[in-house]
N, C-alpha and C positions, 0 to 999 in steps of 0.2 A: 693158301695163305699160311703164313708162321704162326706159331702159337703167341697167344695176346702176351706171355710172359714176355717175348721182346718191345711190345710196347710200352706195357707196366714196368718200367724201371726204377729200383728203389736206388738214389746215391745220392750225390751233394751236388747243391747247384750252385753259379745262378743260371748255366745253358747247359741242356742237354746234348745241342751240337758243337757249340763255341768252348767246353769245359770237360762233361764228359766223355762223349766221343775221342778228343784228342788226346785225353789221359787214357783211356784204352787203346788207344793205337800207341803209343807211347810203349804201354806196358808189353805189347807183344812184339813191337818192335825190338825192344830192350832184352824180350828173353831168347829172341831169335840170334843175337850178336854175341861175340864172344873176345874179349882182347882186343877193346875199343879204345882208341887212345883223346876219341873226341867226337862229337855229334854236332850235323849240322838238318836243321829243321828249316822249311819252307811251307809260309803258310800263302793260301790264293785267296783273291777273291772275298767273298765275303768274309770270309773265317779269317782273312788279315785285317779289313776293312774295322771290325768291330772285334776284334779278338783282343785287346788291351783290356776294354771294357768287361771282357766276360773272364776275364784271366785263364785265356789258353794259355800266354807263355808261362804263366806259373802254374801250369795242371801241368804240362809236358817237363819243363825242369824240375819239379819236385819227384817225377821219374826217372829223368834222364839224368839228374847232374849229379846225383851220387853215384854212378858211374865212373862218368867222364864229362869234361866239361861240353858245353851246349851252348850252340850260336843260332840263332834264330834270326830269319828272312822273314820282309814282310811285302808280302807283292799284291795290294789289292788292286789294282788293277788289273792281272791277270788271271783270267778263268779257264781256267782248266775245261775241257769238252764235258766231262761227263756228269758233274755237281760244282756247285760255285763257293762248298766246302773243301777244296783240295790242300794236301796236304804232302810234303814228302820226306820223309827221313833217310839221311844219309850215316852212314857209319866209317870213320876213318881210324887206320892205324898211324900208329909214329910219323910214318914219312909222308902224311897226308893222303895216300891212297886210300880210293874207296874199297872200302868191302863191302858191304851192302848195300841198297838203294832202294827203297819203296815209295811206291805212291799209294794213297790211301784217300777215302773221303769221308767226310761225319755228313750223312745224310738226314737228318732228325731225327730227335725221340732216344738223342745216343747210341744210336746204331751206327754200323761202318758197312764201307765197301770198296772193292777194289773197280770196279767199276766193270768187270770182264763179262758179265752174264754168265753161261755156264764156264763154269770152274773158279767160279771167284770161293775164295775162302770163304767169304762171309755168306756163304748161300746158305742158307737153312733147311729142315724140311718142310716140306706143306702137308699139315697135316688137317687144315680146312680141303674141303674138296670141293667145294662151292666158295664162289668168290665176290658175287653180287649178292645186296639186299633182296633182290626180284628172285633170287633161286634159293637165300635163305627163307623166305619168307612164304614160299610155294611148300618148301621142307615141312616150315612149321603147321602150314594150312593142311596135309595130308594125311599128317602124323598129329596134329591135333596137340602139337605142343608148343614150348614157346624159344625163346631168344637162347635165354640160359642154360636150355637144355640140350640146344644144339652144339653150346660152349662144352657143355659135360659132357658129352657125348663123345666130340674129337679131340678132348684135352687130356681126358680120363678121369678119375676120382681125386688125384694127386692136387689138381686145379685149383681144390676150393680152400686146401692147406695154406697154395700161395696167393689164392686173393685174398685173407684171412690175415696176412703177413702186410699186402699193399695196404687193404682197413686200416690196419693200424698203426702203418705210418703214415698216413692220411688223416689220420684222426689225431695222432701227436704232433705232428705237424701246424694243425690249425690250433690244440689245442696251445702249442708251445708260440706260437707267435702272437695270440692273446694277451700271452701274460709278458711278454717281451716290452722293451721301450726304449728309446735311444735314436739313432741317427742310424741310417745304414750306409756299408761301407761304397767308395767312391765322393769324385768331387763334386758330383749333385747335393751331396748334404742333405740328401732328403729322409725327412723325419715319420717313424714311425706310425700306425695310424690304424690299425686295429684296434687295440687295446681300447682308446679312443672312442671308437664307434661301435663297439662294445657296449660301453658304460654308457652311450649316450641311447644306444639304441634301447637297454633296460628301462628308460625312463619311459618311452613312448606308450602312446595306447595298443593294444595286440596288433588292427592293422596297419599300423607302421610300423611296428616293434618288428616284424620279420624281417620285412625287408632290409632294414638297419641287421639285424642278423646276419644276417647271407653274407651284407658289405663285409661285417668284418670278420669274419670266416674266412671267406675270398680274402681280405688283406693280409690276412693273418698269417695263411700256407704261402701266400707270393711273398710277400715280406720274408719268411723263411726262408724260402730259394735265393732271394735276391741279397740274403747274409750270409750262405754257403754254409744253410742249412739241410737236412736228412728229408727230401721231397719222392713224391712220387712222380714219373715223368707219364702226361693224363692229357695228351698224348705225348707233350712236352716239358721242359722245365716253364719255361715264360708261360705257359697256359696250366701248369700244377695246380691253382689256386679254385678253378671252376668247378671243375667234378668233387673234390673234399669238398666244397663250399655248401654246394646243395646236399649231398648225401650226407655230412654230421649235422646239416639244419633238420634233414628229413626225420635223422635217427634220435635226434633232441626233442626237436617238437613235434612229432609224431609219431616217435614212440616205433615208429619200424627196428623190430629184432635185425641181430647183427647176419643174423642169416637171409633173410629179406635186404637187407645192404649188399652182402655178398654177394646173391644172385644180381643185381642192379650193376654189379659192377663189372660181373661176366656181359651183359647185355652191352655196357658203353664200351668196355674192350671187343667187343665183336664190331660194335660201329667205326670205331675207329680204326680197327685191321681192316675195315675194308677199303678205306680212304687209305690207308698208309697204301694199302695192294695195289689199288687201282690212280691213285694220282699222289699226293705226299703229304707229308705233316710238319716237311721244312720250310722254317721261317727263310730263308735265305733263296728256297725254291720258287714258290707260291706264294710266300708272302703272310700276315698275320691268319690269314684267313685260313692257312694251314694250320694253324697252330689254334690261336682264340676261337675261333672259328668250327674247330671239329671237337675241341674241346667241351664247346657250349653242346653241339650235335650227341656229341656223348650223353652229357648231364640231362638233356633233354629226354635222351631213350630212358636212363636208369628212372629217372624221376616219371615219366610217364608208366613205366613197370610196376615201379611201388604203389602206383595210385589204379594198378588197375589194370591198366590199358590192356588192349589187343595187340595183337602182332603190325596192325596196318596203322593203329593209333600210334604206336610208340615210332615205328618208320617216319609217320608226320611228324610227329614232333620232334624227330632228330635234324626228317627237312628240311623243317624250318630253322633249327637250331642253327644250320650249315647255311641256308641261303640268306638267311639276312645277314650276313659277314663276309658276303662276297662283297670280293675287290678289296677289303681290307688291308693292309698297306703297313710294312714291315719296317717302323721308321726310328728305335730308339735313341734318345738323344745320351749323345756320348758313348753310347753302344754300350749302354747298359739296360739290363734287364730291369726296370724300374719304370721310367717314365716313354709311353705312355702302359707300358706291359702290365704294370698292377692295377691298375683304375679300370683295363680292358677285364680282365680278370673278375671283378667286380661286379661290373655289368652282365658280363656273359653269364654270370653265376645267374642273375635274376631272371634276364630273359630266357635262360631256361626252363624256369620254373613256369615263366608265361606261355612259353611255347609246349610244355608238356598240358598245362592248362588248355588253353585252344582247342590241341588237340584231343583232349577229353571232352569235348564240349560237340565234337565231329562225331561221324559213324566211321573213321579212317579214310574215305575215298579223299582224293585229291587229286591233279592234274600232272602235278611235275613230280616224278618219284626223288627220294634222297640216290640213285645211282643216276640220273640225269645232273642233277646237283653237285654230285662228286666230280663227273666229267666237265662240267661247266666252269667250276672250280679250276683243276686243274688246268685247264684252256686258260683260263683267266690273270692263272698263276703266271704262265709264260709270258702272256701279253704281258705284264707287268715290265717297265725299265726300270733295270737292278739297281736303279738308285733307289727303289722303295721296297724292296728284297731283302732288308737286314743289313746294308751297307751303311746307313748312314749319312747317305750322302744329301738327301731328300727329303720331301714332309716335314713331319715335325723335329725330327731333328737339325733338318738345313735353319728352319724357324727361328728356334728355340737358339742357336748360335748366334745368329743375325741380332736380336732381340735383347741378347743376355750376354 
């Protein structure tokens, strides 16, 4: 596996595949060409389907067209063989001739790929050398240590610099959409709601005063992303809001040091590299349950660390975190990152806290391991018809058009 720094990605949202991704292909597109007299861009697939809504063509022209000017295709219908993010940039001179040509894909979490396996550009090194929970988790059982030390171990010392740096754009993040208020951008016109449930949750008695916390935590970092705000991608932009959500409640209301955070946070980048490794974290792939879904499995492991748990406890509760979000259904309407993406966000922030719960309440034994759960996952993902993939076409978005 890659080091978790490719999953943690600190940039602006509101997609990590639909925004970032394409502005980084963009950018290296751009510095590969020389004496371009015009740029022609094609987008596939989903990344067409719902790329209005996430402002690829305005991540890509804010690239490309101080250059040279930019025409942009939009082919959702057509999917490319290798991801349902495909993308290609062309480079022409004067006489229309091409000079250059790529194809490229955003596979989630703002990462790229040329799709080749070995010799793709974007191959990285592996500097995990175990790649399932079941062989992490035998590591930890031998050597009598835990999650995050397996993180330090293959990452090096440098590690806890940069999770140090994600904290605390995680922590400004929720802190800054708190205090925000207004309408976010797009024709949903849909109104802020943090800040909100904030204040309302301050009035409650302590047990419900958390959970009203959490909500607007969670609304507060999505909300963020979804105003093309500075997010962490956890393990994606649309799923940014889970993991801040529990981890600044855990560091507020209970007082967990920032270093006790930081370890939590190597532990949910270790879970979720292993689902990025082993099946995906693309909404456009698998569907919500790549994204909400591993996110919640994340929050689940960190939050069950901080309270304690064992190696086998914190794997349960990531389990869970990940199975009860299967089949989840990749449907935004208008193909923006808001509805139903910030309310899912919400939730999952809680049920994580329930699920790290549970599984404190166990001795860790359970039936179905989180690496069966990943592979189920991704099975499930494929089953999936792409009209519930981040197209658009389907679910609550076909609805929500019908209706309104």
């Amino acid at each position: 596996m890659e080091s978790i720094r490719e999953l943690f990605r600190i940039g602006k949202g509101p997609s990590s595949s639909h925004t970032m991704g394409p502005q980084r292909a963009a950018q290296m597109f751009a510095a590969r060409t020389t004496d371009v007299a015009s740029f022609q861009v094609t987008l596939y697939g989903s990344l067409a389907a719902t790329g209005k809504g996430h402002m690829t063509d305005v991540a890509i022209e804010d690239v490309l067209s101080p250059i040279a000017p930019v025409e942009i295709a939009w082919q959702p219908q057509t999917f490319l063989p290798f991801h349902p993010n495909g993308m290609r940039f062309v480079a022409l001179d004067e006489k229309g001739v091409e000079k250059d040509d790529w194809t490229v894909y955003s596979v989630g979490g703002g990462a790229l790929s040329e799709g080749k396996g070995m010799g793709d550009c974007f191959e990285g090194n592996d500097i995990y050398a175990l790649n399932s929970l079941r062989e992490i988790m035998q590591w930890c059982k031998v050597n009598g240590s835990c999650y995050w030390e397996y993180v330090g171990q293959c990452e090096g010392t440098e590690i806890w610099d940069f999770l140090s740096e994600v904290w605390n754009v995680m922590r400004n993040a929720v802190e800054a959409g708190l205090n925000h208020e207004g309408v976010l951008p797009g024709p949903l016109h849909l109104p802020r709601k943090a800040a909100t449930y904030y204040v309302k949750a301050t009035g409650y008695k302590p047990s419900l005063q958390s959970r009203g916390l959490v909500y607007a935590y969670a609304l507060a970092a999505s909300e963020e992303n979804a105003s093309g705000g500075t997010i962490v991608t956890a393990p994606t932009c649309g799923a940014c809001g889970v993991l801040p959500a529990v981890l600044y409640h855990l560091h507020t209301a209970h007082h967990f040091s920032d270093d006790r955070i930081i370890k939590a946070l190597a532990t949910a980048g270790l879970f979720g590299n292993v689902v990025k490794q082993n099946a995906s974290i693309s909404g456009a792939e698998v569907g919500c349950q790549g994204e909400v879904g591993v996110a919640c499995a994340m929050a689940s492991a960190a939050a069950c660390q901080l309270f304690g748990g064992s190696p086998s406890q914190i794997e349960y509760a990531a389990e869970m975190g990940l199975e009860h979000h299967l089949g989840m259904t990749c449907d935004p309407v208008c193909g923006l990152v808001q509805i139903p993406c910030i309310e899912r966000n919400a939730f999952a922030a809680t049920r994580a806290l329930d699920a790290q719960l549970y599984a404190s309440f166990s001795d860790g034994n359970h039936r179905v391991s989180f690496d069966r759960v990943v592979n189920v996952m991704k099975q499930t993902g494929h089953d999936l018809p792409s009209l519930y993939k981040e197209t658009s076409t389907g679910g609550l978005a076909k609805d929500y058009e019908q209706d309104y």
